[in-house]
C-alpha positions in Angstrom: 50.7 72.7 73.1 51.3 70.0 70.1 54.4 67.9 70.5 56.3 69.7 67.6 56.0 73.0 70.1 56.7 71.0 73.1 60.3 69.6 71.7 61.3 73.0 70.3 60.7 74.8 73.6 62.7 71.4 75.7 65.3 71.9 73.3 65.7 75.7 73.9 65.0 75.7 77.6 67.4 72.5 78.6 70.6 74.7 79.0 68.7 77.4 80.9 67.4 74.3 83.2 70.4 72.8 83.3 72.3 75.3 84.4 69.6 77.0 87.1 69.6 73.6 89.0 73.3 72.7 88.7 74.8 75.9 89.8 72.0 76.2 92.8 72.6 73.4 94.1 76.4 73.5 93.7 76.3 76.8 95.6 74.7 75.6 98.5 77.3 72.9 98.9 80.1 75.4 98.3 78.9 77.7 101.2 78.0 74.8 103.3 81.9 73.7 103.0 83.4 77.0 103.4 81.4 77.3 106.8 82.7 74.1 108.1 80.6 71.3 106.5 82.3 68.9 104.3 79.0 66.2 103.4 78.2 67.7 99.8 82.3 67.9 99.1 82.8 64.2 99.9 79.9 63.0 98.3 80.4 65.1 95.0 77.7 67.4 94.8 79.7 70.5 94.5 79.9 70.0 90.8 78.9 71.5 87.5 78.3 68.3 86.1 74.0 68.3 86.1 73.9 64.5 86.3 75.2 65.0 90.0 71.7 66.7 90.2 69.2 65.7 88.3 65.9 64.3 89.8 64.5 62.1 87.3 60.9 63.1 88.6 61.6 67.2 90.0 64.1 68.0 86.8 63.0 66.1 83.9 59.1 64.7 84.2 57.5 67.4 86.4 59.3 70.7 83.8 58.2 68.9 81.0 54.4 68.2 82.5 54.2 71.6 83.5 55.4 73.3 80.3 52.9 70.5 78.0 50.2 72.1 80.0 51.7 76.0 80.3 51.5 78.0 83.4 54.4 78.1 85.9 57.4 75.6 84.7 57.8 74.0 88.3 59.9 71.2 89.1 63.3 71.0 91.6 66.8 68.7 91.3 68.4 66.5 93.8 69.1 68.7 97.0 72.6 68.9 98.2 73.1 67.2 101.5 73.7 69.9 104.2 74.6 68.7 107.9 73.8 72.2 109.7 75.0 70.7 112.6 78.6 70.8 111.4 78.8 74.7 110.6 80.6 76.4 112.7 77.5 78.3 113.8 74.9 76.1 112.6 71.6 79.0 113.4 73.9 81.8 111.5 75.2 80.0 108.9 72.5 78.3 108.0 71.2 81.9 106.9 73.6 82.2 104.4 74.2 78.4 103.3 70.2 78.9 102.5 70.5 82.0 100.6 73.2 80.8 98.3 71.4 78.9 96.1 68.2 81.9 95.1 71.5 84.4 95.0 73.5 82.3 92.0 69.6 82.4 90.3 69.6 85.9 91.0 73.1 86.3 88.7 71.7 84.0 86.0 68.8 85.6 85.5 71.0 88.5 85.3 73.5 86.6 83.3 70.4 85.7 80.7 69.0 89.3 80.7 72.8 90.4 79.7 72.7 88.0 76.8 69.2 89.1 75.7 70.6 93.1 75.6 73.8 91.9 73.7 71.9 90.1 71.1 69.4 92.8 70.7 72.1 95.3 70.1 74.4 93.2 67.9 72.4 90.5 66.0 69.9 92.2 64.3 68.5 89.9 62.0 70.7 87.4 62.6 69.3 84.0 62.1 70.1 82.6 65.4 69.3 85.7 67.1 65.9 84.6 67.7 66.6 81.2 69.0 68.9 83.4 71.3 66.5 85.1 72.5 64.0 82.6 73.3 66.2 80.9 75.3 67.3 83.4 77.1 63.9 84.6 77.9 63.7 80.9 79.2 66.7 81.3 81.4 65.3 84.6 82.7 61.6 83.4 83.6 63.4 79.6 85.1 65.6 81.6 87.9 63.0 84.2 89.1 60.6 81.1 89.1 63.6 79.2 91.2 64.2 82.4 93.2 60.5 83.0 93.7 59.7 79.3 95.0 62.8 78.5 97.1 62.7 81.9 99.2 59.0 81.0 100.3 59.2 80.5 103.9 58.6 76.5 104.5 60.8 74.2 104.9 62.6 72.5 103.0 62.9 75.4 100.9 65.3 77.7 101.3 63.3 80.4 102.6 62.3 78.3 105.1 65.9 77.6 106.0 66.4 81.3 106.0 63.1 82.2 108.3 64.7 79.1 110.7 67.7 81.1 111.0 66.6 84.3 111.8 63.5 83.4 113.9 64.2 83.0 117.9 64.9 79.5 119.1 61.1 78.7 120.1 59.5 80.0 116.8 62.2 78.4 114.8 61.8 75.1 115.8 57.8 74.9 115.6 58.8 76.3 112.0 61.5 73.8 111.5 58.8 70.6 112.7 56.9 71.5 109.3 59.6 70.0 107.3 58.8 66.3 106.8 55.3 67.9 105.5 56.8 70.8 103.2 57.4 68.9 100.0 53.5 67.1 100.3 51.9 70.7 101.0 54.2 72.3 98.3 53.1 69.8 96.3 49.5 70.5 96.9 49.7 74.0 96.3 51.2 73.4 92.7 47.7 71.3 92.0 46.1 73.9 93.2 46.2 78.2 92.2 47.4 78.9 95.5 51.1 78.3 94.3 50.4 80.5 91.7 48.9 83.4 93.5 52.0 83.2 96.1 54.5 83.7 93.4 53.6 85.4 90.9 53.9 88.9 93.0 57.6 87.9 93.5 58.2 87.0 89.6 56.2 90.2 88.3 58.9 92.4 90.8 61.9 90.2 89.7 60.8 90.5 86.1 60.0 94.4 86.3 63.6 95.0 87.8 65.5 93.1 85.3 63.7 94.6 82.4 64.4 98.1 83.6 68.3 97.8 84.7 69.0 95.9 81.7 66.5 97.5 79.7 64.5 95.3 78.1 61.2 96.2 77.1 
């Protein structure tokens, strides 16, 4: 991809971003509080305001290596600082603390897919209807990318959080003792296909579902 292409497609997929990161992360942090754990409230991290979240390498270099050299745009923000230990029922909320942050991608992918339909209906040949488009496309394949990666089950990802919860106490914690290895091996797998083959069944169902109840085709 030439640098011209490279800038037009950061400029048109930096809200999309942006907002995929922001309100993940804020979600988890609003769940976490309203089961019992104040950390991300007093430390400001249940905002809107992306520079709460950004991760200079996850957010900016990594999205921008990845989408120079195509495939999978993969990349994370700053995570919200959860204590599960102060939920009222740290195993059972932790289930749903977890799931908050792939459920608000779920609703913006949703939320772009709407904004494709509307655009395709109404702005016919309208000259930002195409820019429109693109990025909305963008904000569609970001959050089923977000969704796909985060509900894989190793921890620190949020499927991992959710396996942990569900599991019974013996298989969760050998689970659970993965985690200070889980960003290295995710890692790994990003240099490697395997990443690819593991999410790309979840994006192809995510993508096929949208298209249909929105219908866009």
């Amino acid at each position: 991809m030439h640098i011209d292409q490279i800038i037009q497609v950061v400029v048109i997929a930096a809200i999309p971003i942006l907002f995929a990161i922001t309100l993940h992360e804020a979600a988890h942090g609003y769940v976490a509080r309203y089961f019992g754990d104040m950390t991300a409230y007093r430390e400001g991290r249940i905002s809107l305001n992306p520079i709460h979240h950004i991760d200079p390498v996850g957010t900016i270099l990594l999205p921008l290596v990845t989408l120079a050299v195509g495939g999978i745009i993969f990349g994370w923000a700053k995570p919200v600082p959860v204590n599960f230990g102060a939920l009222r029922n740290p195993k059972k909320d932790m289930l749903w603390v977890a799931l908050a942050g792939p459920a608000s991608n779920l609703l913006m992918a949703c939320g772009w897919a709407l904004l494709a339909k509307i655009v395709l209906l109404t702005m016919q040949g309208n000259y930002f209807a195409e820019p429109m488009l693109d990025m909305a496309e963008y904000g569609i394949r970001i959050n089923i990318v977000l969704i796909a990666l985060n509900m894989l089950p190793m921890p620190p990802l949020d499927g991992g959080r959710v396996a942990v919860s569900l599991l019974p106490i013996r298989q969760a914690v050998a689970l659970s003792r993965i985690e200070p290895y889980g960003m290295f091996i995710l890692i790994f797998m990003a240099m490697t296909p395997i990443l690819g083959w593991l999410l790309l069944p979840t994006m192809h169902l995510l993508t096929s579902l949208i298209a249909f109840v929105f219908g866009l085709y």
